[in-house]
NUMAR-558651 format. One record per residue: x, y, z of N, C-alpha, C, O in turn; residue in three letters. Coordinates in Angstrom, 3 decimals. Atoms other than C-alpha are relative to their C-alpha. Layout:
// NUMAR-558651
<rec <X; Y; Z>; <X; Y; Z>; <X; Y; Z>; <X; Y; Z>; ALA>
...
//
This chain:
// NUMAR-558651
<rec <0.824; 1.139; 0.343>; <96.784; 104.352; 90.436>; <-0.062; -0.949; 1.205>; <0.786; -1.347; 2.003>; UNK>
<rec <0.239; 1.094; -1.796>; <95.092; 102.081; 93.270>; <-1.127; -0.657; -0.270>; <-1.652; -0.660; -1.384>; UNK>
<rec <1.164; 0.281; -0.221>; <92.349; 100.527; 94.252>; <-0.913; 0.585; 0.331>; <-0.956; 1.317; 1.320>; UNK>
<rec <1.041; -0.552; -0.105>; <89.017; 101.328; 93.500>; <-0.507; 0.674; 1.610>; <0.322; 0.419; 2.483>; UNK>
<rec <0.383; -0.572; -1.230>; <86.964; 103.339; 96.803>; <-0.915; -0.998; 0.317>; <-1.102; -1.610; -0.735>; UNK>
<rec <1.078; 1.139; -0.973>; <84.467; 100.833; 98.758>; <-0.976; 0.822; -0.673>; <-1.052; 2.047; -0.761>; UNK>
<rec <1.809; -0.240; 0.186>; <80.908; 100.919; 97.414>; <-0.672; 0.325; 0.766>; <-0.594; -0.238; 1.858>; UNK>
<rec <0.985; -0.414; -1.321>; <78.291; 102.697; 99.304>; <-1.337; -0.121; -0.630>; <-1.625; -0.632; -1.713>; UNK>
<rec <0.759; 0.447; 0.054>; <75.167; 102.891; 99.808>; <-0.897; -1.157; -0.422>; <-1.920; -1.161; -1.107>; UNK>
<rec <1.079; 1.372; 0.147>; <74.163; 98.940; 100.112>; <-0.671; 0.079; 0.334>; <-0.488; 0.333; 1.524>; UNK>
<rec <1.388; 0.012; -0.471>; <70.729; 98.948; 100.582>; <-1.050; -1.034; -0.774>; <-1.151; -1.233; -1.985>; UNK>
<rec <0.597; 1.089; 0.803>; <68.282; 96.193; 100.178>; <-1.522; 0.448; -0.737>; <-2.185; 1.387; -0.297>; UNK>
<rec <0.575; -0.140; 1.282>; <65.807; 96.051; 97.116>; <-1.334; -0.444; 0.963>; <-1.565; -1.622; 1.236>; UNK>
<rec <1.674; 0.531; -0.606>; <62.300; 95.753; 98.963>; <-1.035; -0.632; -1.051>; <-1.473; -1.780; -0.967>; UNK>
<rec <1.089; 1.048; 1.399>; <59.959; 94.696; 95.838>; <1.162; -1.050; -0.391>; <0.597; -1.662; -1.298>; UNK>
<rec <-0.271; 1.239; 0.219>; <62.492; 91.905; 95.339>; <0.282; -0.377; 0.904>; <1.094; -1.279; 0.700>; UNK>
<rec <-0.685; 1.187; -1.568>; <63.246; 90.503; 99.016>; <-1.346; -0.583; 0.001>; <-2.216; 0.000; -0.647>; UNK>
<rec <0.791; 0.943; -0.710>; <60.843; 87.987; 100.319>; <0.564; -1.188; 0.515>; <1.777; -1.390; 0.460>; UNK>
<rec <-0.645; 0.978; -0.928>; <61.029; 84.800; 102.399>; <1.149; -0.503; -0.987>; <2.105; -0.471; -0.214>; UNK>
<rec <-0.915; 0.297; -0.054>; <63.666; 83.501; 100.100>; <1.002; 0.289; -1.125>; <1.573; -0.570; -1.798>; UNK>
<rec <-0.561; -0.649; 0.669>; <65.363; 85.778; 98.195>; <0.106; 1.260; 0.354>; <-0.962; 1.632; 0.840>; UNK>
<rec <-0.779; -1.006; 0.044>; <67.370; 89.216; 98.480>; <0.415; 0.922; -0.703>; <1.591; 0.813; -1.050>; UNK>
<rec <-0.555; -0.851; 0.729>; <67.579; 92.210; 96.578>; <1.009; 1.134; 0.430>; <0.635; 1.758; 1.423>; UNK>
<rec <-0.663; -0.428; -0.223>; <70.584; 94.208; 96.628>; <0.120; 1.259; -1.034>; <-0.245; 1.098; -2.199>; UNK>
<rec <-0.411; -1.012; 1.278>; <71.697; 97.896; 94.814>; <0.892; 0.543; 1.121>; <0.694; 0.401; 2.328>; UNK>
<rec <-1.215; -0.713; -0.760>; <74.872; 99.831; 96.071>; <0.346; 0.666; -1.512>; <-0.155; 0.371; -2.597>; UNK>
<rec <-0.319; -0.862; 0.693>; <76.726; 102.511; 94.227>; <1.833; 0.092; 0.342>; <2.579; -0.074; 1.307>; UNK>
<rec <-1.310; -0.214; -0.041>; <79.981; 103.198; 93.104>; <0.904; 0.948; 0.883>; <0.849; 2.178; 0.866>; UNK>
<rec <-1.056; -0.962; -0.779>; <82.746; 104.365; 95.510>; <0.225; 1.455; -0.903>; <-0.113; 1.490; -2.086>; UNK>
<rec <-0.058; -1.204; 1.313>; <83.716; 108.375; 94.072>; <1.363; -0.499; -0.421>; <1.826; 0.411; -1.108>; UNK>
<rec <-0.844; -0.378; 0.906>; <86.851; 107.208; 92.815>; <0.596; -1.525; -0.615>; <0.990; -2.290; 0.266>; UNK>
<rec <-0.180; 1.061; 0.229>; <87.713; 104.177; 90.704>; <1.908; -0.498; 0.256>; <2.415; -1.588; -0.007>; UNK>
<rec <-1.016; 0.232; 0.253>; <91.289; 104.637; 91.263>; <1.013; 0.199; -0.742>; <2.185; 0.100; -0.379>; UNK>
<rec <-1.221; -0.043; 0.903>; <93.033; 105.246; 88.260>; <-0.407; -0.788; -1.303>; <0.202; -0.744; -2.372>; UNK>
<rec <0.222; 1.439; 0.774>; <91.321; 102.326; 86.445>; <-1.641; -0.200; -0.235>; <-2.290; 0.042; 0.783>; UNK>
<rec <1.469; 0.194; 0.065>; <87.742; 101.692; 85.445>; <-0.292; -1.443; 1.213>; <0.611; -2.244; 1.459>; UNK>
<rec <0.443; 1.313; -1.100>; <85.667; 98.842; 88.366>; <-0.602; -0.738; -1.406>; <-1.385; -0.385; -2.288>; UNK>
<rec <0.059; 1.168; 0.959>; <85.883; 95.599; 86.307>; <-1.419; -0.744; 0.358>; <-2.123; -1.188; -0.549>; UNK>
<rec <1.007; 0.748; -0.722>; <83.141; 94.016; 88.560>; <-0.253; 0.162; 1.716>; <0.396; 0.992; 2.351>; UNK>
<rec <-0.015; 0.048; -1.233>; <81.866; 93.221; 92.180>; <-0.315; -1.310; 0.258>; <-0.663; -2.279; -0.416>; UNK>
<rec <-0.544; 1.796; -0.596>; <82.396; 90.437; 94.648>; <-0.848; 0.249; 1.006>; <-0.685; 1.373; 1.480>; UNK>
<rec <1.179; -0.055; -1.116>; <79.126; 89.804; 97.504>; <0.779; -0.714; 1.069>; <1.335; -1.749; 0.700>; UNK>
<rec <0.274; 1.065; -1.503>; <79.768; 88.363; 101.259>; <-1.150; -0.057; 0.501>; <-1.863; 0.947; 0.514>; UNK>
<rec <0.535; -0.226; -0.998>; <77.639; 87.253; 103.312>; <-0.081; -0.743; 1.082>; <0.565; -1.749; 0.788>; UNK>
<rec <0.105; 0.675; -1.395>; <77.064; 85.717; 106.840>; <-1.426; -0.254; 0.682>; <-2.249; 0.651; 0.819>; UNK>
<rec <1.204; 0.222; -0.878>; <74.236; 83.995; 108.790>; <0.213; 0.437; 1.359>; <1.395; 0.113; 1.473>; UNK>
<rec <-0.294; -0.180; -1.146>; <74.371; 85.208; 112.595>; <0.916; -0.938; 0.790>; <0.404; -1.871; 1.409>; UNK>
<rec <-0.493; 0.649; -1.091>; <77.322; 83.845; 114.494>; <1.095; -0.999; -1.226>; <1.895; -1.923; -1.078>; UNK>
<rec <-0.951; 0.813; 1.392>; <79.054; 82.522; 111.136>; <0.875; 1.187; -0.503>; <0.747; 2.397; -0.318>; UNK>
<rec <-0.426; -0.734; 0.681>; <81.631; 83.461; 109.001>; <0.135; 0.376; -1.177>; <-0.085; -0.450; -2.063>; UNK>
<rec <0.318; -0.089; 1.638>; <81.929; 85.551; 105.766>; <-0.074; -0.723; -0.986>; <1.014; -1.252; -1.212>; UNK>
<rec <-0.804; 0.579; 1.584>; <81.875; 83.971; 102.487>; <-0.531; 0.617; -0.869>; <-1.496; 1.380; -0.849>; UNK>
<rec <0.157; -0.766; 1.402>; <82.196; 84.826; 98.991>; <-1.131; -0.550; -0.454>; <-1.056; -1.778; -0.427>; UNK>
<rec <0.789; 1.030; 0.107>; <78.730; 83.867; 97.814>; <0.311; 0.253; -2.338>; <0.082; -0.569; -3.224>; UNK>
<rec <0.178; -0.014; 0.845>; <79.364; 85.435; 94.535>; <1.121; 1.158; -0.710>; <0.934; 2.291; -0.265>; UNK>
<rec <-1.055; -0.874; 1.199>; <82.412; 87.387; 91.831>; <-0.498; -0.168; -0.966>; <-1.037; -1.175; -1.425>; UNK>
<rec <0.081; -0.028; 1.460>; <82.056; 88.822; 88.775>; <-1.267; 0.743; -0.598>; <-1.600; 0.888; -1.774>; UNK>
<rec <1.027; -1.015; 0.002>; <79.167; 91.000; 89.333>; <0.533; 1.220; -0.797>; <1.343; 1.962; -0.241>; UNK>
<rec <0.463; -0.696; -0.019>; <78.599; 93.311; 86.562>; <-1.044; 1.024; 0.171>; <-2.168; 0.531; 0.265>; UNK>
<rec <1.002; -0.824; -0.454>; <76.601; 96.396; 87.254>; <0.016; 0.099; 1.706>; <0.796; -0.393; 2.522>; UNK>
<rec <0.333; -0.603; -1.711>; <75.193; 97.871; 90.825>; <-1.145; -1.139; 0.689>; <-1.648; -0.887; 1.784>; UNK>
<rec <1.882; 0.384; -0.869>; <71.881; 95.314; 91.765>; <0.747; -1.653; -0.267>; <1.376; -2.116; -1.219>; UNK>
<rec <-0.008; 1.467; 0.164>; <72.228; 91.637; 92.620>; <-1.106; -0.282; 0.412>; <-1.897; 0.608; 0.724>; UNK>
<rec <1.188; 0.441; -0.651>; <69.594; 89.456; 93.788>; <0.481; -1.908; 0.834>; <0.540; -2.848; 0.042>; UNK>
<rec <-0.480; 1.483; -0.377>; <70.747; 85.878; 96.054>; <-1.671; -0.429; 0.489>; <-2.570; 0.091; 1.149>; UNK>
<rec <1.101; 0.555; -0.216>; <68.220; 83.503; 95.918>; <0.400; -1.238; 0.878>; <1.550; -1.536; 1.197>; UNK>
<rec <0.000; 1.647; -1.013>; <67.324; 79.866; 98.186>; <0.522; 0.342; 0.997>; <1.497; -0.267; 1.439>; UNK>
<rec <-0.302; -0.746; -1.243>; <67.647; 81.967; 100.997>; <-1.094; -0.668; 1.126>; <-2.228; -0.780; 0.659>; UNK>
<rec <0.718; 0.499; -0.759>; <66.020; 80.263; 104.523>; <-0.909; 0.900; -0.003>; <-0.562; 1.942; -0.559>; UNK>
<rec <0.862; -0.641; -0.131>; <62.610; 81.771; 105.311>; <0.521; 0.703; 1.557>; <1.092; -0.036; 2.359>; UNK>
<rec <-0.104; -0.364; -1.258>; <63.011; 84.165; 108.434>; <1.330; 0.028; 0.580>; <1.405; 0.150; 1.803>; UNK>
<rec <-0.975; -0.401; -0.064>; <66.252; 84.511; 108.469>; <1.005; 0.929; -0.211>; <1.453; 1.272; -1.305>; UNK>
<rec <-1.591; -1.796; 0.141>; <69.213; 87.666; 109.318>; <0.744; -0.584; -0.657>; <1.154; -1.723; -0.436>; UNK>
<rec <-1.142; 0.448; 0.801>; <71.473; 87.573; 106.646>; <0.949; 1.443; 0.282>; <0.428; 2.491; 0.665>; UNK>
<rec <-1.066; -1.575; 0.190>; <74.621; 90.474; 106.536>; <0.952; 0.092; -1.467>; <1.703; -0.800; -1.862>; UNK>
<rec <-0.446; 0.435; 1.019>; <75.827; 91.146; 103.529>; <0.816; 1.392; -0.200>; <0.148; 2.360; 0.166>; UNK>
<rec <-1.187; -0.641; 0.499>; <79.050; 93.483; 102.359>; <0.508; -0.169; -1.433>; <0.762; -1.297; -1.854>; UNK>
<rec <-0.517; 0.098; 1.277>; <80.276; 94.634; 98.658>; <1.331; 0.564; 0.052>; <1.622; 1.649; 0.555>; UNK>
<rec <-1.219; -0.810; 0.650>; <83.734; 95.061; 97.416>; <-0.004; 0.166; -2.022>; <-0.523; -0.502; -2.917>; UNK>
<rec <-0.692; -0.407; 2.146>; <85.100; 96.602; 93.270>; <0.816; -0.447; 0.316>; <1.343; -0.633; 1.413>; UNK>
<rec <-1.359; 0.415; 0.693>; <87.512; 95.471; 91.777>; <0.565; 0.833; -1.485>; <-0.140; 0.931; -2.489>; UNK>
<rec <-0.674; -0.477; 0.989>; <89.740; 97.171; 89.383>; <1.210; -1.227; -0.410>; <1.367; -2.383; -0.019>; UNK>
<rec <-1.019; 0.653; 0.576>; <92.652; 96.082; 87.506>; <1.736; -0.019; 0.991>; <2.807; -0.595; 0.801>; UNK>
<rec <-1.085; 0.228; -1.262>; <94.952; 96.790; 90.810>; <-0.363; -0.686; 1.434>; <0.318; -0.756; 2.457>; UNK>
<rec <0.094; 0.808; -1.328>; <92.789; 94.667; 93.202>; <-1.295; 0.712; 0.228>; <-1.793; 1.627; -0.426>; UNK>
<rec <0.960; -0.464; -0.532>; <89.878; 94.925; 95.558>; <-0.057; 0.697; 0.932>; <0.572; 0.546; 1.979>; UNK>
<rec <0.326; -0.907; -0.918>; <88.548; 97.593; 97.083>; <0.021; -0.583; 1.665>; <0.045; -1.787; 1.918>; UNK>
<rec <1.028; 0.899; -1.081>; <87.529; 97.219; 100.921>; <-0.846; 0.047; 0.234>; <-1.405; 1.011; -0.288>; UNK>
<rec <1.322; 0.243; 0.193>; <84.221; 95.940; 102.109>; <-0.610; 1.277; 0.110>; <-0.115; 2.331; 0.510>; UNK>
<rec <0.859; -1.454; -0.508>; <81.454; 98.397; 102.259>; <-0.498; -0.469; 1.780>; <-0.257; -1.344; 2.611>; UNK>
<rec <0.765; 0.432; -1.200>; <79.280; 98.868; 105.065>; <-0.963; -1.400; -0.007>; <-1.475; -2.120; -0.865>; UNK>
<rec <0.837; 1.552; 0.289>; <77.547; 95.970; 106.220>; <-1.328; 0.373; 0.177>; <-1.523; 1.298; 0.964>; UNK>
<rec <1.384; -0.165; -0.574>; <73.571; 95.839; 106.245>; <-0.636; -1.527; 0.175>; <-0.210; -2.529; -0.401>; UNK>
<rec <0.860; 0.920; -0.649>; <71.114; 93.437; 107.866>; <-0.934; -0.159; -0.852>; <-1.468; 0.906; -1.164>; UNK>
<rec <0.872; 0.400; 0.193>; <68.726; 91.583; 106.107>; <-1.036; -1.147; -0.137>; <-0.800; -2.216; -0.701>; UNK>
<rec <0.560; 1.026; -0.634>; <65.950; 89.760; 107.188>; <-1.180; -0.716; -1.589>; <-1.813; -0.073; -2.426>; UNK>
<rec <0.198; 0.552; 1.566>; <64.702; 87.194; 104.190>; <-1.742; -0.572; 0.535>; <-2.026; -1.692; 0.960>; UNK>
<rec <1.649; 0.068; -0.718>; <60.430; 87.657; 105.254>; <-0.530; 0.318; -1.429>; <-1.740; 0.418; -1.631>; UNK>
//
């Protein structure tokens, strides 16, 4: 029993991004661990900044962060969580909020 596997494939939601909002879907790591994934936890970063949590407690695979600047790189990384802790981040992807 452990912690869940890192989420893959983050990839952003094209019919919901525009200038100021972000769609997100990722998929479950293959192995939860031992334990069912309780939820997920978002970072993200503007260029030249550092991470933050913008959001825990994500059920399901798809978020969406809104009041996002127009024209702006965002990076954004998912971790699971089980009942022994959080995974680590996924990969990070780039997205530009047009």
């Amino acid at each position: 029993m452990t912690y869940p596997d890192v989420p893959i494939n983050l990839v952003n939601v094209p019919s919901i991004t525009n200038s100021r909002q972000i769609g997100l879907l990722w998929s479950e790591g293959v192995s939860n661990g031992g334990s069912e994934v309780i939820d997920y936890r978002i970072t993200y970063r503007v260029s030249g900044e550092i991470f933050t949590n913008i959001v825990s407690g994500i059920i399901g695979t798809t978020y969406t962060e809104m009041g996002l600047d127009p024209g702006t790189l965002y990076n954004f990384k998912v971790q699971a969580r089980n009942v022994y802790g959080l995974s680590d981040y996924s990969a990070e992807i780039l997205i530009l909020a047009a």
